[in-house]
N, C-alpha and C positions, 0 to 999 in steps of 0.2 A: 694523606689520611683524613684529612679536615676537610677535603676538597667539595665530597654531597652535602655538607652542613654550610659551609660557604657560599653554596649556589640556595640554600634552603630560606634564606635572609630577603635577597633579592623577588626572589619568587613569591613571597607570602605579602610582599612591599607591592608587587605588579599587582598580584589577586585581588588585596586591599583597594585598592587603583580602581581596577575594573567594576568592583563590585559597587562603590562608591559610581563612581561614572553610570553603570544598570539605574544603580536609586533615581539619578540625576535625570535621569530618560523618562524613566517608568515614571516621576511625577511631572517631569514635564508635557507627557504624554498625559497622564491623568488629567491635567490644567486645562490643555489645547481641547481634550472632547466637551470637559463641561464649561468650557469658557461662554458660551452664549446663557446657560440657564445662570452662571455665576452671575454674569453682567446683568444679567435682568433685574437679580437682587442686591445687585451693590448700591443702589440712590439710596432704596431703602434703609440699607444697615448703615451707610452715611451720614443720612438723615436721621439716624437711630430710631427710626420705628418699627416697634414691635410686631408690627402685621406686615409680613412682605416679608421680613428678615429673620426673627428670630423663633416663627413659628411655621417656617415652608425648612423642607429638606433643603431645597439652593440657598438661603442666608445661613442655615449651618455649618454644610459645608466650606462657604466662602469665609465665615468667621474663624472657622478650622486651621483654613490655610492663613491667613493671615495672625493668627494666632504664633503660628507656626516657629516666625522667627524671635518672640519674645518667650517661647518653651525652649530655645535650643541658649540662651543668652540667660535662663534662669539656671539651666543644666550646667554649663559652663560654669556660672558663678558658683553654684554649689561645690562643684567640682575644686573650682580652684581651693574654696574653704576648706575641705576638710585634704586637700593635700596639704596646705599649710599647717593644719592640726595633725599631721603624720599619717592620716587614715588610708590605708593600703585600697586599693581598688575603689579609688574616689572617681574616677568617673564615671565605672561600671552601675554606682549604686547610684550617681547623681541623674544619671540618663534611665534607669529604670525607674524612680521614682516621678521625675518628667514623664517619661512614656507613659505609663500604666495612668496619670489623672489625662495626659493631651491624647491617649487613645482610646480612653474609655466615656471619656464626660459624654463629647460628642454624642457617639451613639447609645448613651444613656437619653439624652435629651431628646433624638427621635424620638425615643422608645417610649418616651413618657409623655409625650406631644397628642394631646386631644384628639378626638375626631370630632366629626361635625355633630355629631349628636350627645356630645360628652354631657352631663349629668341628667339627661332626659334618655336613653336607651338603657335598657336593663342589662346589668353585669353578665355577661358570657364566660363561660366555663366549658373547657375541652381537654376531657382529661383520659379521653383514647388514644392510645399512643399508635402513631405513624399514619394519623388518620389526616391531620390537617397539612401534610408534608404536601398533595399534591397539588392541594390548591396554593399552596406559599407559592409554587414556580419557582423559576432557578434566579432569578433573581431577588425573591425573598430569601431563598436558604443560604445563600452568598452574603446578603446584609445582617441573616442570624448569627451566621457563623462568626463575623465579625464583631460581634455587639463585643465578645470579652475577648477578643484575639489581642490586643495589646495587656490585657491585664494578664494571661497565660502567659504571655510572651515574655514579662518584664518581672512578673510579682516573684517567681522564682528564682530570679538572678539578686532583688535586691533579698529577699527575705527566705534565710536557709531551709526554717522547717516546711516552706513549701516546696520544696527540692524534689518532688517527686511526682509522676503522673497521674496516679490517684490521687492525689492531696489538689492537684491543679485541678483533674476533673471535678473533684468535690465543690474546689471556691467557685469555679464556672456555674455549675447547677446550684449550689444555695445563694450565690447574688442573682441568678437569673431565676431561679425562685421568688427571689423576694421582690423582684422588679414585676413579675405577672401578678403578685399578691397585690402589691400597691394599685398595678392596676387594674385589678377587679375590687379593693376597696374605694378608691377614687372612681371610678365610674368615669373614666375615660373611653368609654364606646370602642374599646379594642376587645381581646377573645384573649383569657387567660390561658393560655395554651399549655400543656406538657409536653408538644411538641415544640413549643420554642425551648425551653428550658434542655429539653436535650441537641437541640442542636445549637442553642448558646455552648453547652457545655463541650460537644464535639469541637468546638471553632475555640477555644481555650486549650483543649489539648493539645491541636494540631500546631499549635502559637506556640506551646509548650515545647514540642518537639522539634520547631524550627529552631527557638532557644537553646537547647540542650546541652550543646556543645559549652555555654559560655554559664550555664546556674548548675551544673556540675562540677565546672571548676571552682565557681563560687561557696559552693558546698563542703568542698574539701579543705576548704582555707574560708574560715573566718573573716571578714574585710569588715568588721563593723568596729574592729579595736585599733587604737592608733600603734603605731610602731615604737616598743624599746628602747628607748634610748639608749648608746653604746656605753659602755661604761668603763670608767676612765682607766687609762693606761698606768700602770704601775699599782 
């Protein structure tokens, strides 16, 4: 009778396995393409100067990944804390709240990264929708989409009342609102778009729906109170 529930254990242990091992590939794969443009800006980011590193997409990125293992070592610790204060799905909330700042700073920090003509070109405004999509190219609508894909991804597993698609679309378009506000009041020589904003917001959802499975169980069960203590016998 037990026997499909039996085999269900094993199975979900392989899955877990594999899918672990894909991550394992896919960034070691991500690594190997940009390894030359990384190395060009690693003396830079060593030598901790600002030009070369912290203001070219290659020192972001390489600061990203090296980042990387002091986000998984704070997640952790968080983690171990609040399981020792009883807190039910202490990992769950310690790796969302890690994820959502190690996957959103980043490409905030593109996003808000000058151009050449920053406070001497006059603020741009583009507020026809689906007009700038074709000049973005497919590789701008992939970097859009991503600017909040960790915050869609993560911000509804650790925090319930966003439990919902429209509530995720919303935080997508009002932070990616306020990111094209900033920069048409900075005058950072970029083009405030309403075309980014909706497809920031589209690449939040999408992040949202890859989640779903794990901030709908989070939703139905509270994990932000610690656990009852049993009470005593007799």
């Amino acid at each position: 009778m037990n026997h499909p529930s039996s085999l269900s254990t094993p199975f979900r242990r392989a899955r877990r396995i594999v899918l672990l091992c894909l991550a394992v590939l896919g960034m070691a794969s991500a690594v190997f393409v940009l390894r030359r443009p990384l190395m060009m800006s690693a003396p830079m980011c060593v030598a901790g100067r600002w030009h070369g590193c912290f203001d070219t997409f290659n020192g972001v990125v390489l600061m990203t990944l090296v980042a990387l293992p002091l986000a998984v070592l704070v997640a952790g610790a968080l983690a171990f804390r609040r399981r020792a204060a009883g807190v039910t799905s202490a990992w769950r909330m310690s790796l969302a709240e890690v994820g959502m700042v190690h996957g959103t700073v980043p490409f905030l920090w593109l996003t808000m990264m000058p151009g050449g003509e920053a406070d001497t070109a006059p603020a741009r405004v583009s507020l026809v929708p689906l007009r700038d999509l074709v000049t973005m190219g497919p590789l701008g609508i992939v970097g859009n989409l991503l600017v909040f894909a960790s915050l869609g991804f993560f911000a509804p597993m650790r925090f319930a009342p966003l439990a919902s698609l429209p509530r995720i679309l919303a935080l997508g378009a009002g932070c990616s609102a306020l990111v094209e506000t900033a920069q048409y009041v900075l005058r950072l020589d970029r083009v405030s778009s309403v075309d980014d904003v909706l497809v920031n917001a589209v690449g939040a959802v999408l992040a949202g729906l890859a989640s779903r499975r794990w901030w709908r169980t989070a939703a139905e069960a509270p994990s932000d109170r610690p656990r009852p203590a049993p009470a005593p016998a007799g």
